[in-house]
C-alpha positions in Angstrom: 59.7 -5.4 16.9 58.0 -2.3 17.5 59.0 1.1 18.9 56.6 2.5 20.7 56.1 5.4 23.3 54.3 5.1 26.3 53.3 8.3 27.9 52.1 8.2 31.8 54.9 6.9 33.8 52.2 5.6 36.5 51.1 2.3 37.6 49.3 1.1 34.7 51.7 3.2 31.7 54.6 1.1 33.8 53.0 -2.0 33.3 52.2 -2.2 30.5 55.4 -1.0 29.4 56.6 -4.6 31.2 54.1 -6.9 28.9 55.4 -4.8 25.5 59.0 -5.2 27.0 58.5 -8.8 27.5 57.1 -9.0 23.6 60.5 -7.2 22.7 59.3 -4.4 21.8 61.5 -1.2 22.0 59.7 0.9 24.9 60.5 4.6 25.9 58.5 5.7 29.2 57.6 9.3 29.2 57.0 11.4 32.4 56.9 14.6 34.1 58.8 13.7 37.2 62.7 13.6 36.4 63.3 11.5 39.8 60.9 8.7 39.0 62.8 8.6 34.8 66.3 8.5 36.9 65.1 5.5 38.8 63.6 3.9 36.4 66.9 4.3 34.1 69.5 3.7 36.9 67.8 0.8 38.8 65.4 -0.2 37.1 62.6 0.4 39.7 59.3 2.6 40.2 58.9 2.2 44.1 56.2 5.1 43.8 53.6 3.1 41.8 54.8 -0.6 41.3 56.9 -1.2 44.7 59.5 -4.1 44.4 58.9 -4.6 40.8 62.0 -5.1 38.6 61.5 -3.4 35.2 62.9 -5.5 32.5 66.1 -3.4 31.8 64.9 -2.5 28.0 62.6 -0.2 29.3 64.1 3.7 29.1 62.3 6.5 30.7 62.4 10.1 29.4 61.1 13.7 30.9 61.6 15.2 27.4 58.5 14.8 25.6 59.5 15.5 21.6 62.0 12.9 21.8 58.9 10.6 23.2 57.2 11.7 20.7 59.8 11.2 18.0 60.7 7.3 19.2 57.9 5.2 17.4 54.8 5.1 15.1 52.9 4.4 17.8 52.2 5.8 21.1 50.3 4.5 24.2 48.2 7.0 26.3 47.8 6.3 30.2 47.6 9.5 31.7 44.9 10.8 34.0 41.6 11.5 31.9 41.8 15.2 33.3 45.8 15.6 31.8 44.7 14.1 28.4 44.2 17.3 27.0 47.1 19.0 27.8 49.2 16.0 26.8 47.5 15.6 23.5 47.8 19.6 22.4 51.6 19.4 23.3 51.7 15.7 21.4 50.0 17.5 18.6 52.3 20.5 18.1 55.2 17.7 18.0 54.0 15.9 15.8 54.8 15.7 12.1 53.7 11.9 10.8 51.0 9.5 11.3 50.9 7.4 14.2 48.7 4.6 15.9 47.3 6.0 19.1 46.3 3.4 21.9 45.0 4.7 25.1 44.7 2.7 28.8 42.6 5.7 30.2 38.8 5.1 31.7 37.0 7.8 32.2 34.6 10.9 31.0 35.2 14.5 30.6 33.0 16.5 32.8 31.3 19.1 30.8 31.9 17.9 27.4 30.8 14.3 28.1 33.7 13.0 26.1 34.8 9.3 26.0 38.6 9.8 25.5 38.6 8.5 22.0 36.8 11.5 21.0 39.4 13.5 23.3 42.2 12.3 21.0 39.8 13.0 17.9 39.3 16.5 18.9 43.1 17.2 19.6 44.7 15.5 16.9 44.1 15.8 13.5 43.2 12.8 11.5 45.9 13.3 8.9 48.2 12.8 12.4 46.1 9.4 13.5 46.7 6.2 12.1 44.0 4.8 13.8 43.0 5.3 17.7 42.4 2.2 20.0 41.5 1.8 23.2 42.7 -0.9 25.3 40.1 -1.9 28.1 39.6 -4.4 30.6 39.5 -6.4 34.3 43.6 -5.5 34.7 45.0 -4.4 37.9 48.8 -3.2 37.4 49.9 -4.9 40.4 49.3 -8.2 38.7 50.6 -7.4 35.3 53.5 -6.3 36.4 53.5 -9.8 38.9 53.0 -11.6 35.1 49.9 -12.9 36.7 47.4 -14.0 34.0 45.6 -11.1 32.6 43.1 -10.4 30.4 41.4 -7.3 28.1 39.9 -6.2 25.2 41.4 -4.2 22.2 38.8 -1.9 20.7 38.6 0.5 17.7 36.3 1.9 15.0 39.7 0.2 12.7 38.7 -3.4 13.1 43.2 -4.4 11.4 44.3 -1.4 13.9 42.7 -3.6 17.1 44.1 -6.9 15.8 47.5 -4.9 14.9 47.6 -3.9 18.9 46.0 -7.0 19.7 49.5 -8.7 18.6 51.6 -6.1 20.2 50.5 -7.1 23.5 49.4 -10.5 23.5 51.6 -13.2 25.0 51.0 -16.2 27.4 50.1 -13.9 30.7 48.4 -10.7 29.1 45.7 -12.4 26.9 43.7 -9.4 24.5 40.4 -10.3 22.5 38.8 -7.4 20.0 36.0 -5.9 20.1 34.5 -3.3 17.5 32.2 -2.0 19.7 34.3 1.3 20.8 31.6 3.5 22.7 30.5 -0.1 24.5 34.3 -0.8 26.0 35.1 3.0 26.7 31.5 3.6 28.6 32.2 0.0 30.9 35.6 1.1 31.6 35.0 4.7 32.5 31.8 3.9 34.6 32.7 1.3 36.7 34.9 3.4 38.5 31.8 4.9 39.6 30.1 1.7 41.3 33.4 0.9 42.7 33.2 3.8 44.7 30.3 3.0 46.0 31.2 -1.0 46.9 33.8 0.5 48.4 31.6 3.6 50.6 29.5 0.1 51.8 32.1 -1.9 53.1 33.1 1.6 54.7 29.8 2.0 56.4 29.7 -2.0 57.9 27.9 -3.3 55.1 28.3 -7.0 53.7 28.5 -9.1 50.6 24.6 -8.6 50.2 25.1 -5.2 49.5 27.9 -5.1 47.6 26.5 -7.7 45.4 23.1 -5.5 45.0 25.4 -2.7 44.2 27.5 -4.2 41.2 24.3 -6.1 40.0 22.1 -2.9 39.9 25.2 -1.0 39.0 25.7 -2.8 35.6 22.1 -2.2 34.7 22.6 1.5 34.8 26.1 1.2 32.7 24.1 -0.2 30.1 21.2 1.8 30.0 23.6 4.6 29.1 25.5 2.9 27.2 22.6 1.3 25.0 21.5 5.2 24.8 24.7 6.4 23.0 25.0 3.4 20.7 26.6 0.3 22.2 26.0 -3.1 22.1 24.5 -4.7 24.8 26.3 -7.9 25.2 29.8 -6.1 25.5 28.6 -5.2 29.1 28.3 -8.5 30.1 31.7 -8.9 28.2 35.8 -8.3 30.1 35.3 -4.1 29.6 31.6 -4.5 31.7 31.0 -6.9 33.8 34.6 -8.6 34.2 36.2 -4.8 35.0 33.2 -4.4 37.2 34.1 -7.4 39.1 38.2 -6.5 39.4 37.5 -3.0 40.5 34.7 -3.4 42.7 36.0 -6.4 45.2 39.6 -5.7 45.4 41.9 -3.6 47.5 44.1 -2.8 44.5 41.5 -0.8 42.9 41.7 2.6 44.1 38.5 3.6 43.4 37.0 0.6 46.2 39.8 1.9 48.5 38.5 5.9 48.0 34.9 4.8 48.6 36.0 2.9 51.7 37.5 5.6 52.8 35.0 7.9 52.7 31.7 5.5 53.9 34.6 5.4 57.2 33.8 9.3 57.2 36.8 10.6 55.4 36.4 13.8 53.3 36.9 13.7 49.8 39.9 16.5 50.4 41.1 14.3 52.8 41.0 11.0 50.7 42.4 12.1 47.8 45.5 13.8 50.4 46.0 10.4 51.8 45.8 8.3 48.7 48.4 10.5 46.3 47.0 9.3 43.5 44.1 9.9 40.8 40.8 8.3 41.6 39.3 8.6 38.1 35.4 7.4 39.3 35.4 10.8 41.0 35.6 13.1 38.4 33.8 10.4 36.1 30.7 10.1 38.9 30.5 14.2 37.9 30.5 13.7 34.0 28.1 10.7 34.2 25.8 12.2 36.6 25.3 15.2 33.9 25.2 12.6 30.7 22.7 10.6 32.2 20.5 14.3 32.7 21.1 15.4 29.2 20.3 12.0 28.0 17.2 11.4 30.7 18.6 8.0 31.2 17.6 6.7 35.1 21.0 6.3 37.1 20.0 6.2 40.9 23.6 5.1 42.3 25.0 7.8 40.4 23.1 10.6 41.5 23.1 8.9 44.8 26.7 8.8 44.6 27.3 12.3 42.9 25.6 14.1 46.4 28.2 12.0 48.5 30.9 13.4 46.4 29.7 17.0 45.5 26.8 18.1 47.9 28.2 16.5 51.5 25.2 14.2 51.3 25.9 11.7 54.2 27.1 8.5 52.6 24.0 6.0 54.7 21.6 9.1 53.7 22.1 8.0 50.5 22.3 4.4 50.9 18.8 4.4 52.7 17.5 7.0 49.6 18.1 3.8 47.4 16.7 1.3 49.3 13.8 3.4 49.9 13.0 3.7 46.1 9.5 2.7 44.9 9.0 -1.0 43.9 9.6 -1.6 40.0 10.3 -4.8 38.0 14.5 -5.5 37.2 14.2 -6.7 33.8 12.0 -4.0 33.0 15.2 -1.1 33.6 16.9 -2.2 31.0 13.9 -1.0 28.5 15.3 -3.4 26.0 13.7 -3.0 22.3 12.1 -6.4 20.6 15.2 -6.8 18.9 17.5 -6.6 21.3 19.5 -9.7 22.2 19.2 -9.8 25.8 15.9 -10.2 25.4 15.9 -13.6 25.0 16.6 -13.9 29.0 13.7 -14.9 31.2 13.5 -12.0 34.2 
């Protein structure tokens, strides 16, 4: 049995606390909000996130974050991408030992173009880290908590630090493989937030299946032609952290980000949206960062910038659907630019 600290008391840090609670793990939930740590203390609830869910009664919530921090050698991040920061500096100034650090985060800093691996890299010494893994894949927190079968990927540059988190989580519903390709399952997490905003904007503006399918299809091609730029291996975007999280987040009404999108191809603002929703839509700020990544890198990304003048320069969302139908004609194979040696290349176009 492990002790471990998972910080974000949100849907996904409360679900996942369930499947480490089920593994009998010892779990502390850290949070800012006192009310939802009562709750989750007295009755064993967190209506706000994961209504009608029982927590097992193992679980313990806390608003004090040095005793958080004090409760295990390892501790999970799943806050919002923008608080990672702030959590990490005050983590850091708590912290006097080495620890594993996991994070359940997907997204990029605008700016600094950071996946947040290299957030926690940058923030925490390495004499503090253990290791750092990422845990990434097609998981809504709904069905986690539901038990429902589930499955995602552990990643790290510390091939015994992914099979050591591998084993904390894995049981018969919440399945994790490994995968050493780190930049690969961060960049397929964080940017398919992105296309599920826009699956979303089309079923907002009337559209059908054929577009959504377009969307996703298209939509993975430009995930790995960043992706491929900064390092990763192809094949782990056709993998659970590409194409399988594509799939969850970009056809279901669980995923905020398709529900945002919707919401906004309906003619929502993106004030009023984000009001309506109370929650963090990570593909947001993430459409910002990878809309400036792909221009540093001059990598092609049409439904990102597409998508970016929705969000940022009140470009009407069917303006911009037109825009990318009206593209010039150009081969699909060809956009993935794929060297001899590369594996897909054994695919006929």
């Amino acid at each position: 049995m492990a002790s471990i600290t998972v910080l974000g008391s949100g849907s996904w840090g409360t679900a996942l606390s369930i499947v480490l609670a089920d593994n009998g793990h010892d779990v502390l939930l850290w949070g800012r909000s006192k009310k939802a740590a009562d709750e989750i203390n007295s009755s064993h609830t967190n209506e706000k996130y994961l209504p009608g869910i029982t927590l097992p009664e193992s679980i313990t919530a806390t608003i004090d974050l040095e005793k958080a921090v004090g409760h295990g050698d390892t501790l999970l991040f799943v806050v919002p991408t923008k608080a990672m920061r702030a959590v990490l500096k005050e983590v850091n100034g708590l912290l006097d030992r080495p620890v594993m650090m996991i994070h359940a985060s997907k997204g990029i800093e605008p700016d600094t173009y950071l996946r947040v691996s290299q957030i926690i890299e940058e923030e925490v010494p390495a004499e503090k880290r253990r290791a750092v893994v990422v845990l990434s894949g097609p998981s809504h927190a709904e069905e986690v908590s539901l038990r429902q079968p589930t499955t995602v990927t552990s990643s790290s540059l510390n091939t015994e630090a992914a099979e050591e988190v591998q084993d904390l989580f894995m049981n018969q519903h919440f399945r994790v493989y490994t995968n050493p390709d780190l930049t690969g399952v961060e960049i397929g997490g964080s940017l398919k937030n992105i296309i599920a905003i826009g699956a979303g904007m089309t079923s907002g503006l009337g559209y059908g299946d054929n577009a959504k399918a377009a969307l996703m299809t298209r939509g993975l091609a430009e995930i790995a032609r960043l992706g491929m730029k900064l390092g990763a291996n192809p094949l782990t975007f056709a993998g659970l952290s590409g194409l399988g999280d594509l799939i969850v987040t970009c056809t279901s009404v669980h995923s905020r980000n398709w529900r945002a999108g919707n919401m906004i191809g309906k003619g929502q603002s993106i004030d009023e949206v984000l009001n309506e929703m109370g929650m963090v839509v990570e593909g947001i700020r993430t459409t910002k960062a990878a809309y400036q990544l792909a221009g540093r890198e001059e990598v092609d990304m049409p439904i990102t910038k597409g998508l970016y003048d929705v969000l940022f320069n009140d470009k009407p969302p069917h303006e911009a659907v037109e825009e990318l139908m009206g593209r010039v004609r150009k081969r699909e194979v060809e956009d993935l630019k794929l060297g001899e040696s590369d594996p897909l290349n054994d695919f006929e176009p």
